[in-house]
C-alpha positions in Angstrom: -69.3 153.2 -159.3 -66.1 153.4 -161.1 -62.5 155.2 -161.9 -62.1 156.5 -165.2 -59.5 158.0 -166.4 -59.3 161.8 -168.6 -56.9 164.6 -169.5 -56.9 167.7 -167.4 -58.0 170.6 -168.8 -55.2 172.9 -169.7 -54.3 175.8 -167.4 -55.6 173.0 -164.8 -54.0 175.4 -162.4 -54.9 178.8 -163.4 -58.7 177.6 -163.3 -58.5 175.8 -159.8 -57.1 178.9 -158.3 -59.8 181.6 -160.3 -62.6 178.9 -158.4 -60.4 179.6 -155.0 -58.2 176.6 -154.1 -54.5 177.4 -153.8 -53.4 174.7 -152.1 -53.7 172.6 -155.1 -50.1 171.3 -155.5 -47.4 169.9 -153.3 -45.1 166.9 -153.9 -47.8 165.9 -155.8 -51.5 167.5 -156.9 -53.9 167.8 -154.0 -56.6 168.3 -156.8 -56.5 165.6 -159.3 -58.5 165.9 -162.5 -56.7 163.3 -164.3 -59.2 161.1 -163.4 -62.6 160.7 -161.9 -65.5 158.9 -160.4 -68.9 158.1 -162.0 -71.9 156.9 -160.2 -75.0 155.7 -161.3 -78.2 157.7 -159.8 -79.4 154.6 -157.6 -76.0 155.0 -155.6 -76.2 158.8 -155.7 -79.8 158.1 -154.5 -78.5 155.6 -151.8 -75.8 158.2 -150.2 -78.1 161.0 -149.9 -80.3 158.7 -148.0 -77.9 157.2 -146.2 -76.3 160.9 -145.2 -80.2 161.5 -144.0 -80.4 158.7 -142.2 -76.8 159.0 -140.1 -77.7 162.8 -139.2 -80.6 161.9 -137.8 -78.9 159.1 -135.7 -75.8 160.7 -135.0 -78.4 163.6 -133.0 -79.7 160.5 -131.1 -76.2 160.0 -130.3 -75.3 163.5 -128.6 -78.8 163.1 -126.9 -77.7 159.9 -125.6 -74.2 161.2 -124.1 -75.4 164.4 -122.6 -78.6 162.3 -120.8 -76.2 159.7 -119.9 -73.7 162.1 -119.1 -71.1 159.7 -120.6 -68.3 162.2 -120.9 -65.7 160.5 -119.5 -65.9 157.8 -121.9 -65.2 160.1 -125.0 -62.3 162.5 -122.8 -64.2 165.3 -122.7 -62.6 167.3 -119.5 -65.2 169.1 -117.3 -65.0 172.4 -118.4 -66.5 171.4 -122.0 -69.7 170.3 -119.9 -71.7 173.1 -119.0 -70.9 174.2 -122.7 -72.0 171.5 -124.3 -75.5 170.9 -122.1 -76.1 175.2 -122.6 -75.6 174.7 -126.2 -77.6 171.5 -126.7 -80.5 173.2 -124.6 -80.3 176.4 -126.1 -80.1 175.2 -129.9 -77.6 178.0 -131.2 -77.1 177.6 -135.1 -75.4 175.1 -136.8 -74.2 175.3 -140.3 -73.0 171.8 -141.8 -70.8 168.5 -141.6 -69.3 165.8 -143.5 -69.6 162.0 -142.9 -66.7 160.4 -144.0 -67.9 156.8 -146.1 -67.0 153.8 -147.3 -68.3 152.6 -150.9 -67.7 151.0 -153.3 -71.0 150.4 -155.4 -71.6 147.1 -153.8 -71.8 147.4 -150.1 -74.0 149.7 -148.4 -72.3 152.7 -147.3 -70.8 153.0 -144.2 -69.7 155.4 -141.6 -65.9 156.1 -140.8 -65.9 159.1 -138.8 -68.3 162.7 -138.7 -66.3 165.7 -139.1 -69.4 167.7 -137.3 -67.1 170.3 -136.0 -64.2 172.1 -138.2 -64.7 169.9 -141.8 -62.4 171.4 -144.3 -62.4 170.0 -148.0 -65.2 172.3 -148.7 -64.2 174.7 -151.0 -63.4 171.6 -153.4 -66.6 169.6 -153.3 -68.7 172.7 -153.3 -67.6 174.7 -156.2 -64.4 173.6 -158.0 -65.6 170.2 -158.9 -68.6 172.2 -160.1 -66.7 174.5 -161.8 -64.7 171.2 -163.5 -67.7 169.4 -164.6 -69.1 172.4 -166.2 -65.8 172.7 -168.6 -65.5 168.8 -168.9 -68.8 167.4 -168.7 -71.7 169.8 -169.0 -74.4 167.8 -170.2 -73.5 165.1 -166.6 -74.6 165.6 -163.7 -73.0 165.7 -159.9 -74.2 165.3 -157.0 -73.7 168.5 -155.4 -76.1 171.2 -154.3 -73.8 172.8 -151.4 -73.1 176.1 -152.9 -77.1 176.6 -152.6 -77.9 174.6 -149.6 -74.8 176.9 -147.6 -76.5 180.4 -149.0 -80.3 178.9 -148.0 -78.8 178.0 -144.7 -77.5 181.5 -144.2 -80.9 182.9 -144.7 -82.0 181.1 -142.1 -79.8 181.9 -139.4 -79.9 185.7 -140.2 -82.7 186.2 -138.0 -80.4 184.9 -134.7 -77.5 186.9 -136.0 -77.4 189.9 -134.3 -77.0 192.3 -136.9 -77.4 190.2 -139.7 -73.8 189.8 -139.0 -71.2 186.6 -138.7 -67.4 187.2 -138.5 -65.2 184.1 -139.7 -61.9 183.1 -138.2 -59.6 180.3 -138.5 -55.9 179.4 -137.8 -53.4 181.7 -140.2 -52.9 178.4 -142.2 -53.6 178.0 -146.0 -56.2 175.1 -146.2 -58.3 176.4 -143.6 -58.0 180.3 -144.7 -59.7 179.1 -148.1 -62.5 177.6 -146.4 -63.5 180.3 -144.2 -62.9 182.6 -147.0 -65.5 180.9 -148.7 -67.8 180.2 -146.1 -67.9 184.3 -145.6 -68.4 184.5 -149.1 -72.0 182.5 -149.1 -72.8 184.5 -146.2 -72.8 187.8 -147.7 -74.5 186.2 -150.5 -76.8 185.8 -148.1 -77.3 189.4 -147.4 -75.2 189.2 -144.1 -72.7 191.5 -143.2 -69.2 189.6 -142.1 -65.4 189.8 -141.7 -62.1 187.3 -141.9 -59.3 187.8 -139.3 -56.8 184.7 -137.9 -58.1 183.0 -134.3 -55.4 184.5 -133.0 -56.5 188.3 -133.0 -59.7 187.7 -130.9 -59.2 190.0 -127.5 -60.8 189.5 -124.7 -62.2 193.3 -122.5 -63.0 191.9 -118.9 -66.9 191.7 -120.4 -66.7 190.2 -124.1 -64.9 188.7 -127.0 -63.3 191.0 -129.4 -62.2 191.2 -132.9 -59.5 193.2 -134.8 -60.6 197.4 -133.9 -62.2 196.2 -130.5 -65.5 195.4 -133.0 -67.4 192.9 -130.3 -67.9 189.9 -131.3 -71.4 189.0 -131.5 -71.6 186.0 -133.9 -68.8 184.4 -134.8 -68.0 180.9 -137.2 -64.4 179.6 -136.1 -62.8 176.4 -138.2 -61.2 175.8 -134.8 -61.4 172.4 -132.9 -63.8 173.0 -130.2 -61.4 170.6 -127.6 -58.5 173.1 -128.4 -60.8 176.3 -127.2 -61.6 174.9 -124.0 -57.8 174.4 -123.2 -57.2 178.1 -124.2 -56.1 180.6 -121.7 -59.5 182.3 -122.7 -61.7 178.9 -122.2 -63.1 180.4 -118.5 -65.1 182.5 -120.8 -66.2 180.8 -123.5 -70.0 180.1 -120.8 -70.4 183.5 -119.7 -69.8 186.0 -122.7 -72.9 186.7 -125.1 -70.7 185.7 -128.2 -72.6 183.2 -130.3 -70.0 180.4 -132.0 -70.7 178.4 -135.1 -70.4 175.6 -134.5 -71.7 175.3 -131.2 -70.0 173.4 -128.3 -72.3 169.9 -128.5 -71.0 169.5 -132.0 -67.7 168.5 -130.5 -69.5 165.1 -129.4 -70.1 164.2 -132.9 -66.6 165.0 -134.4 -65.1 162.9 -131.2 -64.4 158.9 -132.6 -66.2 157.6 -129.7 -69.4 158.6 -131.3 -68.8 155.7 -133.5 -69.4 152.7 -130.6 -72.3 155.1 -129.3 -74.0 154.8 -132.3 -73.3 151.1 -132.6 -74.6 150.9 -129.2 -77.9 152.6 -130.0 -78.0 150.8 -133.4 -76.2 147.9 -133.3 -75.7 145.8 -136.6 -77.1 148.8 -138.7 -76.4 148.9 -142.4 -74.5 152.1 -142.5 -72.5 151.4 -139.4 -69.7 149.2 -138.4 -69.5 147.7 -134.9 -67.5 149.6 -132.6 -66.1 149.8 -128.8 -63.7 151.7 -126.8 -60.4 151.1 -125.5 -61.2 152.0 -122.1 -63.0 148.6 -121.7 -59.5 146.9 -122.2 -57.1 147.6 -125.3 -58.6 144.9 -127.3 -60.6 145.0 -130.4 -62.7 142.2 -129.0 -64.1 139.6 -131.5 -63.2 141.7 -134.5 -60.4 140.2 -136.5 -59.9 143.1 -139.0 -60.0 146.4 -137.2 -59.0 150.1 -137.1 -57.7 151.6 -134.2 -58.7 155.6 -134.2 -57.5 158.2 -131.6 -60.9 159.9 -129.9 -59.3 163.0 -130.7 -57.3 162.5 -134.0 -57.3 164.5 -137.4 -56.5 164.2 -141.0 -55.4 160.2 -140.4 -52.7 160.5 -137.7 -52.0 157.8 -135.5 -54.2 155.4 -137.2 -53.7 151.4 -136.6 -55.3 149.4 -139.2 -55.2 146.0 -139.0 -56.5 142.2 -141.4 -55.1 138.8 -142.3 -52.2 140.0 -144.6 -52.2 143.9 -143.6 -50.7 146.0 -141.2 -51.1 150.3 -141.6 -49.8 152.5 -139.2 -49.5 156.7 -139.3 -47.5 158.6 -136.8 -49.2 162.0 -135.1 -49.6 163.5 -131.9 -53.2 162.6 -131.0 -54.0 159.6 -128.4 -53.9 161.0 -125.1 -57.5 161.1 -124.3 -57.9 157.5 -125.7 -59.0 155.0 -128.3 -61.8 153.2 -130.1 -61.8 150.0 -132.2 -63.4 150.3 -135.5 -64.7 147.0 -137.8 -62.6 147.3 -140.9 -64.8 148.6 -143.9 -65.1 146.6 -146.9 -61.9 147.8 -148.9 -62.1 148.1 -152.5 -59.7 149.3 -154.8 -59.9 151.3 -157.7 -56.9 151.6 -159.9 -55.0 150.8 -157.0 -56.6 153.8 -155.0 -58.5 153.9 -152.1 -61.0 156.5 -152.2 -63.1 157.8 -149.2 -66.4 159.7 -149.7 -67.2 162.7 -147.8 -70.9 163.4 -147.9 -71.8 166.8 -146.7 -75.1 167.5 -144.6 -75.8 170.9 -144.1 -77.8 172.1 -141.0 -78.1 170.0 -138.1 -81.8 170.0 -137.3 -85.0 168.3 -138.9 -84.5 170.7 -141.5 -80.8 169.1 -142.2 -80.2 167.6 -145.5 -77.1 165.9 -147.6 -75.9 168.5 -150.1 -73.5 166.9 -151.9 -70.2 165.0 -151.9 -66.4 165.1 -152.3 -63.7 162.2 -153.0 -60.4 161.7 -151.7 -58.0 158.8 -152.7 -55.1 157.5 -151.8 -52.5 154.7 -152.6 -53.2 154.0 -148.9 -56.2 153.0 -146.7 -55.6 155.9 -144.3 -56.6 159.1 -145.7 -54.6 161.6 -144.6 -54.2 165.8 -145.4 -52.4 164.6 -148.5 -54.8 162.3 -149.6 -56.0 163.7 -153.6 -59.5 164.9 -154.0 -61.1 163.8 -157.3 -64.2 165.0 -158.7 -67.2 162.9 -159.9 -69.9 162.7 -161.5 -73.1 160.4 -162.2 -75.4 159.7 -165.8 
């Protein structure tokens, strides 16, 4: 594994934005293609088994809260319960997720966090990386089938759709507009029938959910944090109506951080995981001398605490409430004085689930954060 520098194609823009991605510049680019990463295949290999091998234990996980009922522990409030155990029993369909690694072609892999729930960043890894390698380097290779895996996975769920039909929503925000606007586009490469409207336009009759023109909602795929749904005004009933969400409600175990000591618990000195334990047994990280401190709730890097001999990181956010877990500090590497993170992308969440791909994001930082740059890769 390695940085290498390269020239951007020109029109880097115009060609980013014909692939989808418009939020690709800020302060500075969000999609950076003045450099990337190449891989040789036995690390491709050994992060699409490792993805495998986490999805299967991270389902082991879930089982294990919802037998133990250990709910409290990752602040889930009680009116997520009955949602979760109906959803877990009743196997509603699940589309994908994205394990967030460590690497750094030396170390095994290993597990930061599972974004199981609303992963966004997909857009990027799926097709405009694609599209870059294509233009830059089309006799390489990349490790990315999730274009094809997303459309197969379609075709699979048609048969619970009813109707053949999925409608997408999302908060009216840029970032996560693209994604759902491409997640509706594999579906109706899929042969389903779907719409796009914001979160925000879903009614509610007295009998069912609603979209824009009273059309019920049936099926729906919302890139909306399942802990912010059940503390809508609408959350009552979320149990009762016959609308079918994607994701389903259990998926918010595995996008909560205290999946991470669960897992530790059920495999403890694993080689993809690194040890972990809640706050709640006493604000300490314990025995660990080099730590992360994650909110159970928090996104894109907010109110992070990292901590080593020499090091001190801190972000600011609004997340922490519920609690915190401790996290082992990953083996940090630097590469041209960039940190990069590897999202690996499993798509379907059953024992037909498989990694599809990945995506990078760097940063000058160890926290990745919303502005952390995504950089595409490829491997020989």
């Amino acid at each position: 594994m390695r940085r290498i520098d390269c020239e951007p194609r020109t029109g880097w823009q115009q060609r980013v934005e014909e692939a989808g991605l418009l939020w690709h510049s800020g302060d500075q680019p969000y999609w950076n293609e003045s450099a990337f990463y190449e891989f040789t295949a036995q690390e491709i290999e050994l992060l699409e088994s490792a993805t495998n091998e986490l999805a299967e234990m991270a389902l082991e996980a879930a089982r294990q809260i919802i037998d133990t009922k250990s709910y409290a522990k990752l602040g889930i409030p009680e009116n997520a319960i009955e949602l979760i155990e109906k959803s877990w029993i009743s196997e509603p369909p699940s589309l994908y997720g994205r394990f967030d690694l460590a690497y750094d072609g030396v170390h095994p892999p290993k597990l930061l966090e599972y974004n199981a729930d609303t992963p966004t960043s997909l857009l990027e890894a799926a097709a405009v990386q694609w599209y870059w390698l294509e233009d830059v380097f089309p006799s390489a290779d990349q490790f990315n089938s999730i274009h094809e895996r997303l459309i197969a996975r379609w075709s699979e769920l048609a048969s619970y759709l009813p109707g053949r039909r999925v409608d997408f929503c999302s908060i009216d925000d840029l970032e996560d507009g693209m994604t759902v606007t491409y997640l509706m586009d594999t579906a109706r490469q899929a042969g389903l029938a779907a719409s796009i409207f914001p979160i925000n336009e879903i009614g509610w009759d007295g009998e069912r959910f609603l979209g824009p023109g009273a059309q019920p909602l049936d099926a729906v795929f919302k890139l909306y944090p399942w802990e912010w749904m059940v503390h809508e005004e609408f959350a009552e009933h979320l149990g009762t109506a016959r609308t079918m969400w994607i994701e389903p409600a259990w998926k918010m175990l595995l996008s909560n951080k205290g999946i991470l000591p669960v897992l530790w618990e059920l495999y403890p000195g694993h080689r993809y995981l690194l040890e972990a334990r809640f706050a709640s047994e006493g604000d300490s990280p314990g025995e660990m001398t080099s730590w992360v401190r994650k909110p159970l709730l928090g996104r894109e890097g907010a109110n992070i605490m990292l901590h080593s001999a020499g090091m001190n990181v801190a972000t600011e956010g609004d997340y922490g409430e519920e609690g915190f877990v401790y996290q082992e500090l990953a083996p940090l590497r630097q590469f041209q004085g960039r940190f990069p993170v590897i999202g690996s992308w499993v798509i379907g969440h059953d024992e037909g689930a498989a990694a599809g791909g990945i995506g990078i994001r760097e940063s000058e930082s160890p926290i990745i954060t919303n502005t952390s740059r995504f950089v595409p890769h490829l491997f020989q």
